[in-house]
GUNULUM-241274 format. One line per field, with one value per residue: residue in one letter; x, y, z of N, C-alpha, C, O in turn; residue number from 1. Coordinates in steps of 0.2 Angstrom, whole numbers, plus 5000, padded with zeros to 4 digits. Layout:
residuo	(A,...)
n_east	(X,...)
n_north	(Y,...)
n_up	(Z,...)
ca_east	(X,...)
ca_north	(Y,...)
ca_up	(Z,...)
c_east	(X,...)
c_north	(Y,...)
c_up	(Z,...)
o_east	(X,...)
o_north	(Y,...)
o_up	(Z,...)
num	(NUM,...)
***
This chain:
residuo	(X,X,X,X,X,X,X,X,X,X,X,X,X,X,X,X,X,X,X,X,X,X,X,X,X,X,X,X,X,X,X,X,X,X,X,X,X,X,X,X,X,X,X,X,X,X,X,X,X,X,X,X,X,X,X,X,X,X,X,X,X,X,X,X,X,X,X,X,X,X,X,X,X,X,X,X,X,X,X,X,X,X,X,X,X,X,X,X)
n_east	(5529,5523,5529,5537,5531,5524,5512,5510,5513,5508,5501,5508,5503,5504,5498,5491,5502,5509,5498,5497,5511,5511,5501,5506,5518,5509,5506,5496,5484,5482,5496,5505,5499,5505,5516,5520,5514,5503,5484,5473,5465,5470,5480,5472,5470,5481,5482,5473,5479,5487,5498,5513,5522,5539,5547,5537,5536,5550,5551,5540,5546,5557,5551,5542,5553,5556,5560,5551,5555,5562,5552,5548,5560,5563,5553,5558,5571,5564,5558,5568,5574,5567,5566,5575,5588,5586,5598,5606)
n_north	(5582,5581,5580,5570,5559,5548,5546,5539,5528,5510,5509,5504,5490,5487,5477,5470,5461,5457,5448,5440,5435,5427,5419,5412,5405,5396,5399,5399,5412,5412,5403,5416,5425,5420,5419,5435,5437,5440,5445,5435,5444,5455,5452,5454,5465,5470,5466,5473,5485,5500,5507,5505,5502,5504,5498,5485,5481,5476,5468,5457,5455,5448,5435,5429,5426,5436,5450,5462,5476,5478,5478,5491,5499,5496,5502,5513,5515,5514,5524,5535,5530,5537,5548,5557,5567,5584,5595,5608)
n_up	(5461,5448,5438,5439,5432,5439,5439,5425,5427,5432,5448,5462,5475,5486,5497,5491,5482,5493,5498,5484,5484,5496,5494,5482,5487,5492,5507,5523,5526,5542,5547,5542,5551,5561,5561,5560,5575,5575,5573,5562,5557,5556,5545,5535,5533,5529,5518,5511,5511,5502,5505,5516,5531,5531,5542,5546,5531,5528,5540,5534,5521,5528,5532,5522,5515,5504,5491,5493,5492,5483,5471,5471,5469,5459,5452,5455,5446,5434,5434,5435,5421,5411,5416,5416,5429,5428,5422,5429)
ca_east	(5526,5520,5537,5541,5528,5522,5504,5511,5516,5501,5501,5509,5496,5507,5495,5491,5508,5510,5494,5499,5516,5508,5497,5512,5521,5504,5506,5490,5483,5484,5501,5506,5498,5507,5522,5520,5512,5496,5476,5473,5461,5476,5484,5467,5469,5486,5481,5470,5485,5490,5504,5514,5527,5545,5547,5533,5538,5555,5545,5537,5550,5559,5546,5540,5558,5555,5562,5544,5557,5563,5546,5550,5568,5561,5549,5561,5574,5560,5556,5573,5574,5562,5565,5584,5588,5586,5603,5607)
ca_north	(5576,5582,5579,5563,5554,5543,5544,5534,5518,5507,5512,5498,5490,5481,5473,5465,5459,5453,5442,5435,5432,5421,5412,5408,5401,5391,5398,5401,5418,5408,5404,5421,5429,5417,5423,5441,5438,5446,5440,5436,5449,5460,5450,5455,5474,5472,5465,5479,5493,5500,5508,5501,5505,5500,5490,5482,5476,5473,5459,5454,5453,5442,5430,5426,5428,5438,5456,5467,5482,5475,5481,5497,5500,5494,5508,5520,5515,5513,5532,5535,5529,5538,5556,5559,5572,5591,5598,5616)
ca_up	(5459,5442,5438,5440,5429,5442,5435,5420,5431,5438,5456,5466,5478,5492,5501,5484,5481,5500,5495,5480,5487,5502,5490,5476,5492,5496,5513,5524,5530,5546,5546,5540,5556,5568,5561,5563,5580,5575,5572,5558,5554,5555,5541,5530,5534,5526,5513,5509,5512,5496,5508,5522,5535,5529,5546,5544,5526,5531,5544,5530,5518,5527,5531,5516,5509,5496,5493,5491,5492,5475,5468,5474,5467,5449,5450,5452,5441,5426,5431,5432,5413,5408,5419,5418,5432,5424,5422,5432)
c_east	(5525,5524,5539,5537,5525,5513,5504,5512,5509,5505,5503,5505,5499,5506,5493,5497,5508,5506,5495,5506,5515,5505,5500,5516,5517,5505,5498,5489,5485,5493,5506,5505,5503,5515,5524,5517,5505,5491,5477,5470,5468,5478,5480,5467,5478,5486,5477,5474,5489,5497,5507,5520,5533,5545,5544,5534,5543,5553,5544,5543,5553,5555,5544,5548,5559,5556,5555,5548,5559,5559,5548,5556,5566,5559,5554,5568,5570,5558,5563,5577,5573,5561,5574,5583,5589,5595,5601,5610)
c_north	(5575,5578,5573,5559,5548,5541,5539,5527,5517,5510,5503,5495,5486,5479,5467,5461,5455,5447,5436,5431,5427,5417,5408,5404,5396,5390,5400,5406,5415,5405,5411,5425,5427,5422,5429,5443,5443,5441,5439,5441,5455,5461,5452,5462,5474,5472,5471,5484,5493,5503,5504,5502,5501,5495,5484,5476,5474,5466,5455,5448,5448,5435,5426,5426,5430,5446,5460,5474,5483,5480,5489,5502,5501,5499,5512,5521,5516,5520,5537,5537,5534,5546,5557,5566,5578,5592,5605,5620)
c_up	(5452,5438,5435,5435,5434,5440,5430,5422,5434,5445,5459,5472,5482,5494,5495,5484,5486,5500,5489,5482,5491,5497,5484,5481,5495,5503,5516,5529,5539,5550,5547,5549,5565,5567,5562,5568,5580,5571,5563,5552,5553,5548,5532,5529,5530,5520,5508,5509,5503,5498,5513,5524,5533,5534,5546,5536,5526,5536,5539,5523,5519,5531,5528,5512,5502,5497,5490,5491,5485,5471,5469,5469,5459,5447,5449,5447,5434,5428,5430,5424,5409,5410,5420,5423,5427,5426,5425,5429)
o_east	(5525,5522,5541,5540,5525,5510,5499,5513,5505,5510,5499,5503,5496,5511,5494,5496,5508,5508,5493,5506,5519,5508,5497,5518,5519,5505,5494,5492,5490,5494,5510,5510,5503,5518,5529,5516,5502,5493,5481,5472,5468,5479,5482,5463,5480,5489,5479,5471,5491,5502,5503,5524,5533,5545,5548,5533,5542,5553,5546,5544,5554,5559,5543,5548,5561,5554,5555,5544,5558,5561,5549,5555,5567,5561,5555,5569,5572,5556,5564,5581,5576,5558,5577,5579,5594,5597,5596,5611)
o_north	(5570,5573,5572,5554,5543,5536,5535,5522,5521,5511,5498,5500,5481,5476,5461,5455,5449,5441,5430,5425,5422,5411,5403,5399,5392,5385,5402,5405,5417,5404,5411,5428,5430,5426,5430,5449,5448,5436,5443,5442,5458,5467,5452,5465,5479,5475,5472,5488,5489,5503,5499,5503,5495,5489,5479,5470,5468,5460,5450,5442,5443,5430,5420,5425,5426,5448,5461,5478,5488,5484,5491,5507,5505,5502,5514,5526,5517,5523,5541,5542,5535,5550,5556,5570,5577,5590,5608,5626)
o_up	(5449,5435,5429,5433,5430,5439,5430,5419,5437,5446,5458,5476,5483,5497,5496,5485,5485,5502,5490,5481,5490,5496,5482,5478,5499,5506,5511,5535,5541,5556,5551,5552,5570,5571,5564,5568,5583,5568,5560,5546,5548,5546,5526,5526,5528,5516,5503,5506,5500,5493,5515,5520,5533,5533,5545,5536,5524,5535,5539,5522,5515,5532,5529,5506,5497,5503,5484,5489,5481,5467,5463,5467,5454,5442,5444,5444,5428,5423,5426,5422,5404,5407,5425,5423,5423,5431,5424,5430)
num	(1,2,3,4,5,6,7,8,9,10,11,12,13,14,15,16,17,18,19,20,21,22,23,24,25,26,27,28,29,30,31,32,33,34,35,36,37,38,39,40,41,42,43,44,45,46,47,48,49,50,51,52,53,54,55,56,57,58,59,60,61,62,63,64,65,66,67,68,69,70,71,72,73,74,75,76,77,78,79,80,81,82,83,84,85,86,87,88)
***
């Protein structure tokens, strides 16, 4: 992990993101949980998750139709840039 540089990127916060994204769509908590078949409270435990299950964001993603895997990809091509793989 030392490696990779990932200490130098903010840490992605995806329950964060899942929040802002619901609240840029002016959808409501409420809504959100109908969709995903779960309490609300549920929908507040996710937003607090700085991890979360690919399935689960797959759900989500297309729910809110927004690719949150996206974020993801950027990360590793921006460490990509920045870590060329060592030659053998």
């Amino acid at each position: 992990m030392d490696e990779l540089n990932i200490g130098r990127q903010p840490a992605l916060h995806i329950g964060q993101r899942i929040k802002e994204e619901l609240e840029r769509q002016e959808r409501t908590v409420s809504w959100f949980a109908r969709k995903l078949y779960c309490d609300r409270s549920n929908v507040y435990k996710i937003f607090r998750r700085s991890t979360i299950d690919t399935e689960l964001l797959l759900r989500i993603s297309l729910i809110l139709n927004y690719d949150f895997f996206g974020e993801y990809r950027e990360r590793v091509a921006a460490n990509s840039a920045t870590n060329p793989p060592a030659a053998n």
